[in-house]
N, C-alpha and C positions, 0 to 999 in steps of 0.2 A: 504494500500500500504506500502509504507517504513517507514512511522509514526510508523504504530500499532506495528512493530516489532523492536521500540526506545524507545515503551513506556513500562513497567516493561520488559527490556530484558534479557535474556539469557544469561549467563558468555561469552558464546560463540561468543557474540555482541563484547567482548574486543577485541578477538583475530581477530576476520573477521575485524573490525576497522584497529588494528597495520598494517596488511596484505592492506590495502586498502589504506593507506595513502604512503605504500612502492609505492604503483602503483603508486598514487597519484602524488608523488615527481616526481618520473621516469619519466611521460609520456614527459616534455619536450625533455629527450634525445632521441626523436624519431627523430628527426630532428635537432638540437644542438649542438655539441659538447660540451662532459664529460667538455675538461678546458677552453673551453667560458664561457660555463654555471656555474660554480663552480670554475670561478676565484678568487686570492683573489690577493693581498699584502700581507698583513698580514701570512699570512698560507697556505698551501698546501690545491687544489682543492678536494685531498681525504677527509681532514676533515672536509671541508665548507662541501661537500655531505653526509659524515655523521652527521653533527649537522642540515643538513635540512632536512633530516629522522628522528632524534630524538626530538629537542626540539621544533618543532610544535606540532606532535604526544604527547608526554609527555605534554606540555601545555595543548593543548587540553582534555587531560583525566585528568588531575589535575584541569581542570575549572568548570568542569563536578562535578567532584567529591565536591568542594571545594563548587559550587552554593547548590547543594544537601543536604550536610552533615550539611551545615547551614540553613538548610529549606525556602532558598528563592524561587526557585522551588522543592515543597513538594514531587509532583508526579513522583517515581521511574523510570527515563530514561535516554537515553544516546543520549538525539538531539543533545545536546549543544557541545558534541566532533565534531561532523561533523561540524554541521553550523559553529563552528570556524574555521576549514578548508577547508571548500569553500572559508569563509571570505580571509583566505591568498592565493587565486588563483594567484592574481597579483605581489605577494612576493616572487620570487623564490633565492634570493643570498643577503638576507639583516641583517648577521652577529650580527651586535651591536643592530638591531631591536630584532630579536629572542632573546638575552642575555636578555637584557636591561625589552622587555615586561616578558619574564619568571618569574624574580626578582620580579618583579612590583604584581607576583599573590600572594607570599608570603607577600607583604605591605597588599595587598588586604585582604586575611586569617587574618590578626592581624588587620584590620581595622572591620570586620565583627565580631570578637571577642571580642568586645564593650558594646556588646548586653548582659543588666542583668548583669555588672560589675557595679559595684559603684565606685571604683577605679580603672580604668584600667591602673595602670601607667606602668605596664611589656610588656603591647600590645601596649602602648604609645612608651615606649623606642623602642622594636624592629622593630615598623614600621618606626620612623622616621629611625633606625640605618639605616635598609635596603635604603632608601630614600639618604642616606650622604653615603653612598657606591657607589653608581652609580652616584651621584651628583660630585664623583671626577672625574669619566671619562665623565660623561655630564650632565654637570649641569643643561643644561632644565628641567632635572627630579626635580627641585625643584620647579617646579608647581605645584607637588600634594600636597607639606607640607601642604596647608592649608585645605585640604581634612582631616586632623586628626582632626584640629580644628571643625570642621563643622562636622565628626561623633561622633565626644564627643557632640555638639548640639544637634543632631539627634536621641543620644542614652540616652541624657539626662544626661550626668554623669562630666558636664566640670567642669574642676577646674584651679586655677593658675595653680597649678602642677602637672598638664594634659600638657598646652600649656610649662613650665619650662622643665621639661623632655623631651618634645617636642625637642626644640632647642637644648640641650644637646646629644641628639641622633643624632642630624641631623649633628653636629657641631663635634661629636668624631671623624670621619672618616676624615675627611678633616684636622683635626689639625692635628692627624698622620700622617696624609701624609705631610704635612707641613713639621713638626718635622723631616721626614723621607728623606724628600728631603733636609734640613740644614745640617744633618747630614752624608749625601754624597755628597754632592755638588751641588747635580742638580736642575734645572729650574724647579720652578713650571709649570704646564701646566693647568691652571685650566681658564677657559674664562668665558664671562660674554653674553653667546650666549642667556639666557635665556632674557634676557631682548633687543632679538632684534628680533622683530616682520615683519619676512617675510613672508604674505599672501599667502599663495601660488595660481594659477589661475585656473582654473578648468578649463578644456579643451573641446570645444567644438566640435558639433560631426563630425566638417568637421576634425580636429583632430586623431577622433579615429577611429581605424579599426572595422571590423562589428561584429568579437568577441565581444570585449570591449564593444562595445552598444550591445550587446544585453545581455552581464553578468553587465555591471552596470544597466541596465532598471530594471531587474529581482531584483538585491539587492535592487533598489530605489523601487520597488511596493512592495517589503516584508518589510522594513524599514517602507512605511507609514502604511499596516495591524497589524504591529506589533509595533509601536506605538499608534495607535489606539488602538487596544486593551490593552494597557498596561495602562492608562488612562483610558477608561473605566470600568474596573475591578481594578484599585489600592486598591480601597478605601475597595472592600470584602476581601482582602488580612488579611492573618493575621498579628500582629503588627510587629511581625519580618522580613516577610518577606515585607509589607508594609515600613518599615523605612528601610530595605536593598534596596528596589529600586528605593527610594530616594536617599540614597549615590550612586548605582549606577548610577543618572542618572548626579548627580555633576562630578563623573568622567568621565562619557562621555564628559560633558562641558567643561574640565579641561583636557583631552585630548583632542579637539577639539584647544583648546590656544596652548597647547602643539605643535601642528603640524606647528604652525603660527613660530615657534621655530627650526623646524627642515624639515627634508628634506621626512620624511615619515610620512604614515597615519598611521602606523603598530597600534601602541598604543590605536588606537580606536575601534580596532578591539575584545580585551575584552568584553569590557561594551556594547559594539553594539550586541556583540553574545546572550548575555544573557538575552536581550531586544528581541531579533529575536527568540531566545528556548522560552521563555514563551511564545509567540505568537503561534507558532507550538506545545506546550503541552497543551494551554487551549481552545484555540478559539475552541467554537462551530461549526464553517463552515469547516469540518474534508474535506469534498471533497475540498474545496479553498485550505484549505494547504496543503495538497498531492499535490497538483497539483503546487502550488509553490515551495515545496518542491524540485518535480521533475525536474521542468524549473531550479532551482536552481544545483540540483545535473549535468544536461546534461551541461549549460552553463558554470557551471565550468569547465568540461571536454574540452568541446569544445573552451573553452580558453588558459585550459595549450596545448593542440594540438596546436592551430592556434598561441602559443607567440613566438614572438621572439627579441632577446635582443637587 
C-alpha cells in the first residue's frame, strides 16, 4: 500500500510530499476563515500562512533527511516526512512552536554528530550556542542542556571541557543580549518560566469531539506498536544507531518536562516521529502497518476537516 512506495522512493516522493502538505495546511480553510485561522499579533495573517506551508514541510524533510544520513534508520525512505505531519494535525497557528522546534533539529544534527569524535568540542559549542539562542526568547528550552551532557555519556567521549564549552555556548547569547540591552537602555525580558512546573490535564473524552478521539486513539495504538517494537529490536540495532535511540528517547523525556513548562506538546513531536518511522520501516507485521498507516493518514484528514478554533 502506501508503505512500499516510502520505502526506497522515487525523487518524485519529494515533490508529491511538498504538493500534499500544501493540501495539507489548506484543508482547514474549507470552512475557517483565511484571518481567524492565520491570526496573529505579532505579524500579518499572510505570513503566519506562509510559515505554516513552509517550516513544517521543511522540518519535516530535514528530519527525514537528518535521521537517515546518520544511519539511525539505515533503510532508504521517506515515512518519517509524513508521520511528522500527521503528528502536527492538531497545530494549525503555533508561530514560536514551529521556530523554536525547527532550531531544536539543528541542536539535534550537532548532538548526533558525537558519534566517533573523541573530542567533540565544535559540536559541543554549536549545540549549546543554538540552545542560549532561543533560551533568550524562552528559556524553557534550557531543559535540553543536559541532553549534551548525557550524549557525550552515551557516545562515550565526556570530558570537563565537553561540559566547560558547554556552558560557555549556552551562556554567549544571553550575555549579548544583556550587554545589548545596557547598552540601549532597555529591560531585560528574560523569565525564569523554566523552573515552573504547570502539569498540564489531559482531557477526557467527555471533553473531546469524535475527530479528536478517534485521531488521538489511532496515535495512542501506533505509539504502543511502535514502542514495542522499538524495545524489542534495540538491542540488533547497530551501535550507532543503537546509542542514537537512546539519546533519542532522553529527549522525548526531556520534552515530555518540557511541556510541564509551556503551553504546547509541539516539541514532542520530533522524537515521537522517529520512534513511530522505525516502527513503520521495520516491523515485520507489513499488513498491521498499512493498515495503521492508513487509519492514520484518513484520521488526520478527517481532523483538519472536522477542526475548528
Amino acid at each position: 500500500m502506501f508503505l512500499k512506495h516510502l520505502i526506497n522512493p522515487k525523487p518524485t516522493i519529494i515533490l508529491f510530499f511538498i504538493v500534499f502538505c500544501i493540501v495539507f495546511s489548506c484543508i482547514p480553510l474549507l470552512h475557517i476563515e483565511f484571518n481567524l485561522l492565520y491570526s496573529s499579533n505579532a505579524t500579518s495573517s499572510i505570513l503566519v500562512f506562509i510559515m505554516a506551508l513552509i517550516i513544517p514541510t521543511f522540518h519535516a524533510i530535514g528530519l527525514n533527511n537528518l535521521v537517515y544520513e546518520n544511519n539511525i534508520i539505515k533503510k532508504d525512505n521517506f515515512i518519517l516526512g509524513p508521520v511528522f505531519l500527521f503528528l502536527t494535525t492538531p497545530f494549525l497557528n503555533v508561530i514560536s512552536a514551529w521556530i523554536i522546534s525547527f532550531l531544536i533539529l539543528f541542536f539535534i544534527h550537532f548532538l548526533f554528530d558525537f558519534y566517533q569524535k573523541e573530542h567533540p568540542l565544535s559540536q559541543t559549542f554549536n549545540a549549546s550556542i543554538i540552545l542560549g539562542v532561543i533560551a533568550v526568547y524562552s528559556p524553557s528550552i534550557i531543559w535540553y542542556f543536559p541532553l549534551i551532557i548525557i550524549c557525550s555519556l552515551i557516545f562515550q567521549n565526556i570530558s570537563w571541557r565537553i561540559i566547560i564549552i558547554a556552558l560557555i555556548g549556552l551562556l554567549t547569547p544571553i550575555i549579548f543580549y544583556s550587554v545589548f540591552c545596557y547598552l540601549t537602555d532597555n529591560n531585560m525580558h528574560i523569565s525564569i518560566d523554566f523552573l515552573s512546573f504547570n502539569f498540564k490535564e489531559i482531557p477526557t473524552t467527555n471533553q473531546l469531539l469524535l475527530h479528536e478521539i478517534i485521531w488521538f486513539s489511532v496515535v495512542a495504538i501506533i505509539c504502543i506498536f511502535s514502542i514495542i517494537e522499538l524495545f524489542s529490536w534495540l538491542y540488533k540495532k547497530s551501535i550507532r544507531s543503537r546509542k542514537s535511540f537512546i539519546l533519542i528517547l532522553f529527549l522525548f523525556l526531556f520534552s515530555i518536562a518540557l511541556v510541564c513548562c509551556t503551553n504546547s506538546w509541539y516539541m514532542i513531536l520530533t522524537p515521537l516521529s522517529i520512534i513511530i518511522a522505525n516502527y513503520f520501516v521495520y516491523t515485520k507485521s507489513r499488513k498491521i502497518a498499512n493498515l495503521l498507516f492508513l487509519f492514520f493518514l484518513i484520521s488526520s484528514f478527517y481532523y483538519r476537516i472536522m477542526i475548528t478554533i
